[in-house]
C-alpha distance (Angstrom), angle and dihedral (degrees) to the residues before:
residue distance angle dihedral
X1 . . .
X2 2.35 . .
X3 1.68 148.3 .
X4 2.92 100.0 12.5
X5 2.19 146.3 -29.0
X6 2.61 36.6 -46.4
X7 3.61 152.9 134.6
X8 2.05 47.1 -132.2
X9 8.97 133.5 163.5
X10 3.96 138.9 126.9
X11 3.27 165.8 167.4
X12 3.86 138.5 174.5
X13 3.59 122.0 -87.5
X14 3.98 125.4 -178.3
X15 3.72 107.4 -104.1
X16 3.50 95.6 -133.5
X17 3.74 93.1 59.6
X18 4.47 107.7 138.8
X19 3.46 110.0 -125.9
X20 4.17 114.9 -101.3
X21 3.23 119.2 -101.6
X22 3.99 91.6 33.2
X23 3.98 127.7 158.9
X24 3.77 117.6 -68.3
X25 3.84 99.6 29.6
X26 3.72 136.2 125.8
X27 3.62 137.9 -179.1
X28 3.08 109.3 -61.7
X29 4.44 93.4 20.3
X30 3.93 97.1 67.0
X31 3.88 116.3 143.5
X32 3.45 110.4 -103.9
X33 3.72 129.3 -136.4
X34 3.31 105.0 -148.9
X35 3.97 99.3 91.8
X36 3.50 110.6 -94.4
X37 3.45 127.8 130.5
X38 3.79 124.4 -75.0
X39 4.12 109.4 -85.2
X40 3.98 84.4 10.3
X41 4.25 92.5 122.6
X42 3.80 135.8 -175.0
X43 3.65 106.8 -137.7
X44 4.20 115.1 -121.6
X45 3.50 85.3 -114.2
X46 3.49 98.2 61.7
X47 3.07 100.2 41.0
X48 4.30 120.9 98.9
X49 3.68 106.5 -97.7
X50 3.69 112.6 -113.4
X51 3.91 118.1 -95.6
X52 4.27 115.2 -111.3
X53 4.27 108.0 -78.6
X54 3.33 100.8 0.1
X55 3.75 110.4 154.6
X56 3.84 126.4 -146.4
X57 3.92 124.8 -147.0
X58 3.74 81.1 -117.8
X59 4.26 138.7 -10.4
X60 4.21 82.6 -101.6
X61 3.51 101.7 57.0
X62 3.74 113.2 81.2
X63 3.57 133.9 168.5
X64 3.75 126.7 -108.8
X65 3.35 140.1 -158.0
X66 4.16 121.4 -154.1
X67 3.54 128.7 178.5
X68 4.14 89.2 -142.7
X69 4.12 87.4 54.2
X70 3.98 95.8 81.6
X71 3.86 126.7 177.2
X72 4.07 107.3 -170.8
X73 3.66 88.0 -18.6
X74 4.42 92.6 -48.6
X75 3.62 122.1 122.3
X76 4.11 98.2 -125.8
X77 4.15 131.9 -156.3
X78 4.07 96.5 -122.6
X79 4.09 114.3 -159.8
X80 3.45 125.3 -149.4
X81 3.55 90.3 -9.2
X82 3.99 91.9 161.7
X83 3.76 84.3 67.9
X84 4.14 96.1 47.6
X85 4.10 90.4 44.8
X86 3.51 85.1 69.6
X87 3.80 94.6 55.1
X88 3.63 92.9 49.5
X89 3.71 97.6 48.7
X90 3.97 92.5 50.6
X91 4.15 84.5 57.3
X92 4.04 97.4 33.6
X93 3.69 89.9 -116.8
X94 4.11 108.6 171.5
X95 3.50 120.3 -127.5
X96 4.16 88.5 -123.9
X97 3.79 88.4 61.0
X98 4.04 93.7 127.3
X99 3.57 97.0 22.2
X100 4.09 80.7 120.8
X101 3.11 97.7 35.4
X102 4.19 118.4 136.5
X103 3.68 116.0 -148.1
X104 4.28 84.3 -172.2
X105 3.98 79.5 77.4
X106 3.61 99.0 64.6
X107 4.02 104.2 110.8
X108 3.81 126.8 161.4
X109 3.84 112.7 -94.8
X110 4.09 129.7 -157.2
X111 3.36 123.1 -66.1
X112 4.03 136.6 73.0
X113 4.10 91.7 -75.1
X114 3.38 125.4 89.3
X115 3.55 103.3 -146.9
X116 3.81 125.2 127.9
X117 3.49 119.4 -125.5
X118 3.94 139.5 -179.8
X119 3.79 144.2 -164.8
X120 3.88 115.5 -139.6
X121 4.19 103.7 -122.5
X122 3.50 87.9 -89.8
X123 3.36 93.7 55.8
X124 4.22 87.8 -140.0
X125 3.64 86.2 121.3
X126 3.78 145.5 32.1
X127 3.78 133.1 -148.9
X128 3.43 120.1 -150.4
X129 4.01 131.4 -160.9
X130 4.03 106.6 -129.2
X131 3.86 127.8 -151.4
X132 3.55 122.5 -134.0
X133 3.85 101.1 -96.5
X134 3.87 83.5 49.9
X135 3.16 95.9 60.1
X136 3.32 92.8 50.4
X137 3.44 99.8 45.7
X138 3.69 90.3 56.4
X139 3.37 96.1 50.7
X140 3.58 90.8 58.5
X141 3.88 96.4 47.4
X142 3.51 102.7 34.5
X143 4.35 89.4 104.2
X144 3.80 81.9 51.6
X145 3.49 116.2 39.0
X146 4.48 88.7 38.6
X147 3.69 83.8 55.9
X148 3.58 87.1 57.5
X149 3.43 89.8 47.8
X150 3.71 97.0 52.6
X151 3.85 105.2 36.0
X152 3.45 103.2 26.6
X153 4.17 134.6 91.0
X154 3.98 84.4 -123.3
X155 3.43 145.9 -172.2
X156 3.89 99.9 -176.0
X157 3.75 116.7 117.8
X158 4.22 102.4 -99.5
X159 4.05 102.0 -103.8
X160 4.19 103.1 -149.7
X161 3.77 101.1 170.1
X162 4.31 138.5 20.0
X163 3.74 100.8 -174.8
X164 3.60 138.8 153.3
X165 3.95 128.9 -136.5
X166 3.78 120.0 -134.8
X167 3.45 94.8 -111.1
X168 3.87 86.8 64.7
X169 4.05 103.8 -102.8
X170 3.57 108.2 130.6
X171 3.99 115.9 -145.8
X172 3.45 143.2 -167.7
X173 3.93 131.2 -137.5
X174 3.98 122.5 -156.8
X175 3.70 145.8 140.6
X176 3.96 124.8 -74.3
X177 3.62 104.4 -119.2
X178 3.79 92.6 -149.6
X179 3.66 123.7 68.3
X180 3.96 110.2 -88.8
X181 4.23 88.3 -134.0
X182 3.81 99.6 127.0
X183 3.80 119.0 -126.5
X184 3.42 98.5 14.6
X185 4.04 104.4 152.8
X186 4.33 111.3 -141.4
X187 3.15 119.9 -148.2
X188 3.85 94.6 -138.2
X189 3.42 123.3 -12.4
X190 4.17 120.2 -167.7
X191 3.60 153.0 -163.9
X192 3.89 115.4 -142.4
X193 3.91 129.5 -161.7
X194 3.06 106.6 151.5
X195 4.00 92.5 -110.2
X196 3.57 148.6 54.1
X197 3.78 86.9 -49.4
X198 3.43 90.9 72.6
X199 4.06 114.6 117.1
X200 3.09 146.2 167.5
X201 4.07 117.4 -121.8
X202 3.58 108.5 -172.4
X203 4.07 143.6 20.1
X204 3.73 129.9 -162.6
X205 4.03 89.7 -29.2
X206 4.29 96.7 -36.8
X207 3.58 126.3 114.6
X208 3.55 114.4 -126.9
X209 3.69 97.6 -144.6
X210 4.06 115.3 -149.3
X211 4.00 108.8 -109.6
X212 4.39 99.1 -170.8
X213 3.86 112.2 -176.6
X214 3.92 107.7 -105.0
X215 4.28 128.5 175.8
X216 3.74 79.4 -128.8
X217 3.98 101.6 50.9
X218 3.68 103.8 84.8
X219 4.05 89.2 152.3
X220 3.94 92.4 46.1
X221 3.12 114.3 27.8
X222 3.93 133.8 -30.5
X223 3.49 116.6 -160.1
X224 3.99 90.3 -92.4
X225 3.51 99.7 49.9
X226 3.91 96.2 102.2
X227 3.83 88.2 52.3
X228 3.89 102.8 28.9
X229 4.03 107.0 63.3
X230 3.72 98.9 -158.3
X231 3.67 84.7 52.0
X232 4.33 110.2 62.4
X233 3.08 124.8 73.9
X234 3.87 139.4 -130.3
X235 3.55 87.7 -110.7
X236 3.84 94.6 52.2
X237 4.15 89.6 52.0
X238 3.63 89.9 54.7
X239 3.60 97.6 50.9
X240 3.69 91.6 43.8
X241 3.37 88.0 53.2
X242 3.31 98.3 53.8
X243 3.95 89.9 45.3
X244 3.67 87.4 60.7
X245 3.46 98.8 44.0
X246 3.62 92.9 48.8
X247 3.94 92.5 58.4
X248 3.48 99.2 47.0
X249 3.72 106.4 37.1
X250 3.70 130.2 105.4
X251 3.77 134.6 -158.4
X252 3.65 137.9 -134.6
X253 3.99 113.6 -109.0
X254 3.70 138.7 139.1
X255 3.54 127.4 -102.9
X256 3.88 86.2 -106.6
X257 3.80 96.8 53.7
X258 3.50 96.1 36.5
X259 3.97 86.9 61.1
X260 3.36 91.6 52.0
X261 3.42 105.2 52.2
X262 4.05 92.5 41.4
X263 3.56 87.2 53.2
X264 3.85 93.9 53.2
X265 4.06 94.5 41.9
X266 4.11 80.7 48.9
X267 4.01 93.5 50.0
X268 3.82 98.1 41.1
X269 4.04 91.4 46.1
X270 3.59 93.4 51.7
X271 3.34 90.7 47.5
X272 3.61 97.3 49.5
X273 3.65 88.6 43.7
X274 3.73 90.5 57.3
X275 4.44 88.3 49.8
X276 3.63 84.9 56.2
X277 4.58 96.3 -107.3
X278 3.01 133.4 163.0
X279 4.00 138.5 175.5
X280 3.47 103.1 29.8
X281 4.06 126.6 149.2
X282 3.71 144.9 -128.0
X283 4.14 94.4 -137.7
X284 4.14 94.2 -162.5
X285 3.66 123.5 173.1
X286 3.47 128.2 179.1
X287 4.05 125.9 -155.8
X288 3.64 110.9 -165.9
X289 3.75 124.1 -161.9
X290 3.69 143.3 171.1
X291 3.90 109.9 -79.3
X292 4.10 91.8 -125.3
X293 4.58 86.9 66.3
X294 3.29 127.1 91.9
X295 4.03 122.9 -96.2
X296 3.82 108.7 -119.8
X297 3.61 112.0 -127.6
X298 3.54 123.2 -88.8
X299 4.07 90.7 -114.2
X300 4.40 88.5 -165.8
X301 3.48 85.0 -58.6
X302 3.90 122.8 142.5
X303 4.09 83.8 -114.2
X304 3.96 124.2 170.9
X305 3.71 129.5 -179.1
X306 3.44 133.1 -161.6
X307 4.14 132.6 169.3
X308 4.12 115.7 -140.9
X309 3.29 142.7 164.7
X310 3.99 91.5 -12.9
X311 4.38 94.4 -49.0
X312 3.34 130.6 89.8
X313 3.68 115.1 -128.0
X314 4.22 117.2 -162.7
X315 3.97 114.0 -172.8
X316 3.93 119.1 -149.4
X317 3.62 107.3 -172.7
X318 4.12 141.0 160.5
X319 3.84 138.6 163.4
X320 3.95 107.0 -113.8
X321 3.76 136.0 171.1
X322 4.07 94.2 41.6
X323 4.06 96.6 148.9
X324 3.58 99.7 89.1
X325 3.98 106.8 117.0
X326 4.17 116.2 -165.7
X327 3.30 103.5 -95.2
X328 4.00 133.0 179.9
X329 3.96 92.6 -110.9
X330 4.45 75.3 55.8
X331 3.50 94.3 44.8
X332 3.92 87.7 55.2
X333 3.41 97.8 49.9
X334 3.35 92.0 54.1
X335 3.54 87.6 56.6
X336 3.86 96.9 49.3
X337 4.13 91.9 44.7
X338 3.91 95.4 51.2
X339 3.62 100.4 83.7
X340 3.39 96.3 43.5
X341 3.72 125.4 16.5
X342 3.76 123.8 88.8
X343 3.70 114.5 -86.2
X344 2.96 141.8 -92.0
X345 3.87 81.2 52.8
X346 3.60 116.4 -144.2
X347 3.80 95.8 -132.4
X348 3.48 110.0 78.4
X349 3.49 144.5 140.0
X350 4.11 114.5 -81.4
X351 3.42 96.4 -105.9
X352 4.04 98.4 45.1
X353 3.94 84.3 44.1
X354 3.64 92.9 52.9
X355 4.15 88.4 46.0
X356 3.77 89.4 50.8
X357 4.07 103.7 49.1
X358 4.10 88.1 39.8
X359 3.64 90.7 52.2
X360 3.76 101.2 40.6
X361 3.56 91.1 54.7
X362 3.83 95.1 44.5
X363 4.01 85.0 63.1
X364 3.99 90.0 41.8
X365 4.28 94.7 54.9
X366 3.89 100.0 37.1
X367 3.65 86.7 139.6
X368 4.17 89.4 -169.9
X369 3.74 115.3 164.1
X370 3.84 90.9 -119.2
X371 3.81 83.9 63.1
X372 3.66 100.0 39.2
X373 4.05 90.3 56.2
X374 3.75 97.9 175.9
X375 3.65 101.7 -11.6
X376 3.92 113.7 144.5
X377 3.43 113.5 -159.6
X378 3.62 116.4 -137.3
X379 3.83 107.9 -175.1
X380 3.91 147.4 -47.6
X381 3.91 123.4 -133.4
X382 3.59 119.5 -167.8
X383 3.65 121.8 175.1
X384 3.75 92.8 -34.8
């Protein structure tokens, strides 16, 4: 994504919503999260019958459906919307925020899932397609991860909205981790495991587009064209390139940002770690601009600015994609890539996962004066 760029979903909710499962509720009386008024209830029998398996955060918390609650004009089934309210008020998100929202913009975007995904016209927020273990997954974790969210010094993309359209795709609503300014050209933009998945997905204003060797990509890349010359393609050197640089690079900080965002990326990996996640990214992009123009503001964005060498560099960063539980289909893949994929692999067990992207990133922000040279650090801005 992702949201996202983001890791990096929606649909409006009223703000004042209770929280399900509250005091003075039976069976058949539970608060609903779906926006309407307090003691305003949908009868069970109206309601849409839950799908097969599908797990709540907790018996209490149901999902609701309310004909005020719209998502591009829709009435939606919002789950464990008492959770997500809290998100939204932290970062003053209305309850309207995809009342204009157009589900005939989802597309597919890059990368190897096959999601479709979809920035409101503001491009403030992003709406993201969600597969069934997804959904699942965040219907477990939603207590967890939106404490995160609330209490934490975090890096994970702001989640304002898990619901579910009528037609039974479930959705997810969250923050764009870039800036929504149109046009704006980065100067390198990334996506950040932690391993050889790293890459890098766009230069001075061009897409690097993702060449993967494939038995059917003669005009890509076969699977000999990293051995056989006459066989890659410009295409594949560039992205290669970028992979590499994208591992091994570094970035100008301070000590004092460099803490800060090592101390998030440590927090939100142990956390994840703990939830059982795996193959989340570090979305990073970096605008840079002569030192005499203005800084944009911050806008709730994880935002940090630093002046080198003559530029001004401004970092926009968040952790996205962090629903992916360790699964058996994982566990063999891990299996298949050890012998021959790059290391460190990135299919791992949570816990190794969570060691690798904390520890990769530590080396990446060491923000030591030696490094800095003359660097002056002008300010950080996270979330206000």
């Amino acid at each position: 994504r992702r949201v996202t760029s983001g890791a990096g979903s929606k649909g409006p909710v009223s703000e004042g919503t209770s929280r399900a499962g509250s005091e003075g509720t039976g069976s058949e009386g539970r608060a609903l999260s779906g926006g309407l008024p307090a003691g305003q209830l949908v009868p069970l029998k109206d309601r849409p019958m839950a799908r097969p398996n599908v797990r709540l955060s907790s018996s209490s918390e149901l999902r609701s459906v309310s004909e005020t609650v719209l998502v591009g004009g829709e009435a939606v089934v919002s789950w464990n919307d008492g959770h997500f309210a809290r998100v939204r008020a932290k970062h003053g998100v209305p309850s309207e925020f995809l009342s204009k929202f157009d589900f005939g913009t989802l597309r597919l975007f890059g990368g190897k899932g096959g999601n479709l995904m979809a920035f409101t016209e503001d491009r403030r927020y992003l709406v993201k397609e969600l597969t069934k273990a997804d959904h699942l997954s965040m219907l477990d974790l939603a207590p967890t991860i939106v404490d995160r969210l609330v209490q934490g010094d975090s890096l994970l993309i702001p989640l304002f909205l898990h619901f579910r359209r009528l037609n039974g795709t479930s959705y997810l609503a969250m923050r764009n981790v870039f800036p929504a300014t149109r046009g704006l050209v980065w100067h390198k933009k990334y996506d950040l495991k932690g391993n050889r998945d790293d890459k890098m997905l766009e230069e001075d204003g061009d897409e690097i587009v993702e060449v993967h060797k494939r038995c059917f990509a003669v005009s890509t890349c076969w699977y000999g064209c990293d051995v056989i010359p006459c066989l890659t393609t410009a295409s594949r050197k560039r992205y290669l390139l970028g992979k590499s640089h994208a591992f091994e690079t570094g970035f100008v900080m301070t000590a004092e940002a460099a803490s800060r965002v090592v101390g998030m990326v440590h927090g939100d990996a142990d956390m994840l770690s703990a939830a059982g996640l795996m193959d989340y990214s570090l979305m990073l992009g970096v605008v840079r601009q002569p030192e005499s123009a203005p800084v944009p503001p911050a806008d709730g964005l994880n935002q940090f600015v630093v002046s080198y060498g003559g530029w001004t560099y401004i970092y926009y960063m968040g952790i996205i994609d962090f629903l992916q539980t360790w699964t058996t289909s994982k566990k063999v893949a891990m299996l298949l890539k050890l012998p021959f994929a790059p290391k460190p692999l990135s299919t791992v067990p949570p816990a190794q996962y969570a060691h690798q992207f904390a520890s990769s990133l530590e080396r990446k922000f060491k923000g030591e004066a030696s490094v800095i040279g003359e660097a002056t650090y002008l300010g950080v801005s996270v979330f206000g």
